[in-house]
C-alpha positions in Angstrom: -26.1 59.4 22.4 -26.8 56.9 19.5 -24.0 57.4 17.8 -22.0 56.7 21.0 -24.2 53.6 21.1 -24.0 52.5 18.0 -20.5 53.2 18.4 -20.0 50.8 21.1 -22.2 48.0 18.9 -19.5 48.4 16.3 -16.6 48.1 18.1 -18.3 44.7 20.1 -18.7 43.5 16.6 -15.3 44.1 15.2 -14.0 42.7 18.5 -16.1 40.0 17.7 -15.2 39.3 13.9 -11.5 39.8 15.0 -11.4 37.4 17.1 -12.8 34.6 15.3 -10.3 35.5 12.2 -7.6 34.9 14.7 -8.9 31.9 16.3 -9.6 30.4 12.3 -5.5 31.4 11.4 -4.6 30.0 14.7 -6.2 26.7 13.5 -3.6 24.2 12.5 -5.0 20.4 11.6 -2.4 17.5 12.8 -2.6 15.0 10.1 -0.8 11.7 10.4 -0.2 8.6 7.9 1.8 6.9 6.1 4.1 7.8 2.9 1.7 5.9 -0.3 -1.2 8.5 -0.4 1.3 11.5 1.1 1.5 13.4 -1.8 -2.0 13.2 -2.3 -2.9 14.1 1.1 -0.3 17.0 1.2 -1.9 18.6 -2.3 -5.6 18.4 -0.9 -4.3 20.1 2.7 -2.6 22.8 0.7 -6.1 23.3 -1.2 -8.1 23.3 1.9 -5.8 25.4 3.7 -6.2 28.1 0.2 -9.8 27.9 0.4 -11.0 27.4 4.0 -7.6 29.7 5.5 -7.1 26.4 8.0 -3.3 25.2 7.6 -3.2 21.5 7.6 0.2 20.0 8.6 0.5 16.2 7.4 3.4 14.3 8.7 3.7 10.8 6.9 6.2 8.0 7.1 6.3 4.6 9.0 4.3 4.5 12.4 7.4 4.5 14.3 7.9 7.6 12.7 5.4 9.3 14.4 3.8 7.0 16.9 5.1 9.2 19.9 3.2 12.2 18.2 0.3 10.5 17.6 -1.5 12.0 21.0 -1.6 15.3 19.3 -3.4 14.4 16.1 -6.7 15.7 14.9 -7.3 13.1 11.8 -5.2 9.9 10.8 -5.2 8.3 7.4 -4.0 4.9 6.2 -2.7 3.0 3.0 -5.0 0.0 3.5 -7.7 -1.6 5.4 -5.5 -3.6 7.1 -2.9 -0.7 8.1 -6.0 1.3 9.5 -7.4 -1.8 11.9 -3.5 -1.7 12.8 -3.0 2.0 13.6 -6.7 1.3 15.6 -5.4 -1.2 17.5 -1.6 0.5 18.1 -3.4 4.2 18.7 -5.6 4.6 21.9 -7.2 8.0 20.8 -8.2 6.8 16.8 -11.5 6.7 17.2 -12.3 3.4 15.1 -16.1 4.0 14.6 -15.0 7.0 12.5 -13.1 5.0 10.1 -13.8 5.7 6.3 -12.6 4.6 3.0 -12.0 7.1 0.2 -9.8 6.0 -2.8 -7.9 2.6 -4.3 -5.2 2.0 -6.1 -4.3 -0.9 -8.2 -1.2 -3.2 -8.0 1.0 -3.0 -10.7 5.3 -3.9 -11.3 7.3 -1.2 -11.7 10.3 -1.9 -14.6 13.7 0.2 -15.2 12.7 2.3 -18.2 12.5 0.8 -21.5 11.8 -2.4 -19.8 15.1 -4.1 -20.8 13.7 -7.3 -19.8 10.6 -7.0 -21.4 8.6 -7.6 -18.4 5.3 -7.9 -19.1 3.5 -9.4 -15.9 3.3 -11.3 -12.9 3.9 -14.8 -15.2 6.7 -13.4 -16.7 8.4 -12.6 -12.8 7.9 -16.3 -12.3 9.4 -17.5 -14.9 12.1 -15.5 -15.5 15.3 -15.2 -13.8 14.8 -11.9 -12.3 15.7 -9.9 -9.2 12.5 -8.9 -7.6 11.6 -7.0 -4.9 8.7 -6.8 -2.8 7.2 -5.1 0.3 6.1 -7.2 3.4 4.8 -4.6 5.2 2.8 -1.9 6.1 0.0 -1.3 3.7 1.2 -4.7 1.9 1.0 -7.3 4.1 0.9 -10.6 2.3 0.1 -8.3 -1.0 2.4 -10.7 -3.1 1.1 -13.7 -2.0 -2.3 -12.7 -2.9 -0.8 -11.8 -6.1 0.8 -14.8 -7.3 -1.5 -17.2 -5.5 -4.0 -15.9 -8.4 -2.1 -19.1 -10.7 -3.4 -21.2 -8.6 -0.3 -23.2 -8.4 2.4 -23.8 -5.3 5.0 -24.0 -8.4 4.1 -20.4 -9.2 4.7 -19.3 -5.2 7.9 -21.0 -5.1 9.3 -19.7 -8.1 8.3 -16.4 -7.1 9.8 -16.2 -3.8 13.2 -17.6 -5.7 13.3 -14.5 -7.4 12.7 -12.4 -4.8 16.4 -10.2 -3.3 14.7 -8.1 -0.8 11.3 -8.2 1.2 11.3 -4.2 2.6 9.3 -3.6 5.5 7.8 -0.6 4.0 7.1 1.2 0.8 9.9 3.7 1.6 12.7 1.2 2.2 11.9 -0.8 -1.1 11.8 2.8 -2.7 15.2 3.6 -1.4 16.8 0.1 -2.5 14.8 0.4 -5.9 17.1 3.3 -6.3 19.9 2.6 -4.9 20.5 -0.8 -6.7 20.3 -0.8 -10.4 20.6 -4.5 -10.5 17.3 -4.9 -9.5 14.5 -6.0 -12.5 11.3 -5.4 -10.7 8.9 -4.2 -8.2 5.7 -5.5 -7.3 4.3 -2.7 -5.5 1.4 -0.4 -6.6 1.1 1.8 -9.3 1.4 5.4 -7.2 4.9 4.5 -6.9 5.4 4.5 -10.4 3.5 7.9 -11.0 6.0 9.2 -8.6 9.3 8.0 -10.1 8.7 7.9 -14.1 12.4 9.2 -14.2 13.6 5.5 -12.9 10.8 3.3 -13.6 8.0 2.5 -16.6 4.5 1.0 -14.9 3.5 -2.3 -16.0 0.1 -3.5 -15.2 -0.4 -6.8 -13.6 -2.7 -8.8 -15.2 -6.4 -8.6 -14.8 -7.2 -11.3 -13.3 -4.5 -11.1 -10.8 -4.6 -7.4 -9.7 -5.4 -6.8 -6.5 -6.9 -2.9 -4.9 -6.0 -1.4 -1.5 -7.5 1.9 -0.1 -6.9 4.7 1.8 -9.2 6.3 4.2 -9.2 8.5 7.3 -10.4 8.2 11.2 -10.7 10.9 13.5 -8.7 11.2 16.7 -10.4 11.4 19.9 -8.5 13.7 21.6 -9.2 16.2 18.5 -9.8 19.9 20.3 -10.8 20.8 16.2 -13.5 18.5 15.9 -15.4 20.8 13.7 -12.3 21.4 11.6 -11.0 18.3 11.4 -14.1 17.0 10.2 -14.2 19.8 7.2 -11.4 18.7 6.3 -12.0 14.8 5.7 -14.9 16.2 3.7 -13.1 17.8 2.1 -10.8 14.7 1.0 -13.7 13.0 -0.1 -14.6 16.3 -2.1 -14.2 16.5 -6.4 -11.2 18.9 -6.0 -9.1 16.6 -3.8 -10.0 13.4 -5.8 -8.0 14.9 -8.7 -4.7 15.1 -6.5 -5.6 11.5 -5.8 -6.5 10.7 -9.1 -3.1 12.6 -10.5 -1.3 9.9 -8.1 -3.6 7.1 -9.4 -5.7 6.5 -7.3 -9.4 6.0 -7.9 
């Protein structure tokens, strides 16, 4: 008779274990942001996924991109302080008091390799005649402008814009032109661009004084039915493991 009971108490419990496994490999984070701290983002869900057996999908790009998916999301990050106040105003179910900044990364020109035109700051892309490009978008909204406005001098700003061939709207467009057109001299962007592309591009450091930091951070979604998971898993961004993919990418 007890062994029939206990029996029964081990087969409620397997049930019981079973199901939970099931439920846990069921369990698939939506992660949405855009392209800068993607590769960062997709390293640390691949680690998290490893060690806590949650899958973490992260689908990065422009917000047009994925705007229309954005109801199903369980976490969002951004590529700025002023891209996240964006996506919170453009997303109804980003829950804005959850907003958090995690890394930075510093502003920095990218040059073709060997640096042909011995670039070797922002004074040197005003006063040079060089083909520069810039983004105007996204996570860099007036990024250059802050940049050069750091002379102190109209002049400077004038000059500047002169040189500039092509204002992208986004990181990935200015990528895809940086590539595309070898005429090009420089990109003012930030340095995770560079990191990613050392095949086509040498980093050069804006100066001190002028280089400006943007972040990244993450917000939960509302309408997360994974509240508990989604919220291991930005803990788990902010943990020492997934800084190194950030740091890899240069962030800090």
């Amino acid at each position: 008779m007890d062994s029939l009971k206990d029996l029964k108490m081990f087969k409620v419990l397997l049930f019981s274990v079973l199901t939970s496994l099931t439920a846990q490999a069921e369990t698939t984070l939506q992660v949405f942001g855009p392209g800068g701290p993607a590769p960062a983002m997709k390293a640390c869900a691949a680690a998290f996924e490893k060690e806590k057996g949650i899958k973490v999908n992260v689908t990065s790009g422009p917000l047009e991109k994925w705007l229309g998916q954005a109801e199903t999301a369980d976490v969002f990050y951004s590529g700025s302080e002023n891209m996240m106040d964006s996506f919170a105003e453009k997303i109804p179910n980003l829950d804005a008091q959850t907003i958090e900044t995690h890394y930075l990364r510093p502003s920095a020109i990218l040059v073709r390799p060997k640096n042909p035109k011995k670039i070797r700051g922002i004074k040197d892309l005003v006063e040079k005649p060089l083909k520069v490009i810039v983004v105007n978008g996204a996570g860099q909204v007036g990024m250059w402008e802050d940049i050069v406005g750091g002379l102190k001098s109209a002049k400077a700003l004038n000059k500047f814009r002169a040189n500039i061939v092509f204002a992208a709207k986004n990181t990935g467009d200015a990528e895809k032109t940086w590539k595309e057109d070898p005429s090009i001299d420089a990109w003012l962007v930030f340095n995770i661009w560079g990191t990613r592309n050392l095949e086509i591009a040498e980093i050069i450091p804006t100066e001190k004084n002028l280089t400006i930091y943007r972040s990244s951070g993450t917000a939960l979604s509302k309408s997360t039915k994974q509240k508990e998971a989604a919220l291991q898993f930005i803990g788990f961004v902010k943990s020492k493991e997934c800084r190194k993919s950030f740091e890899k990418e240069g962030w800090f």
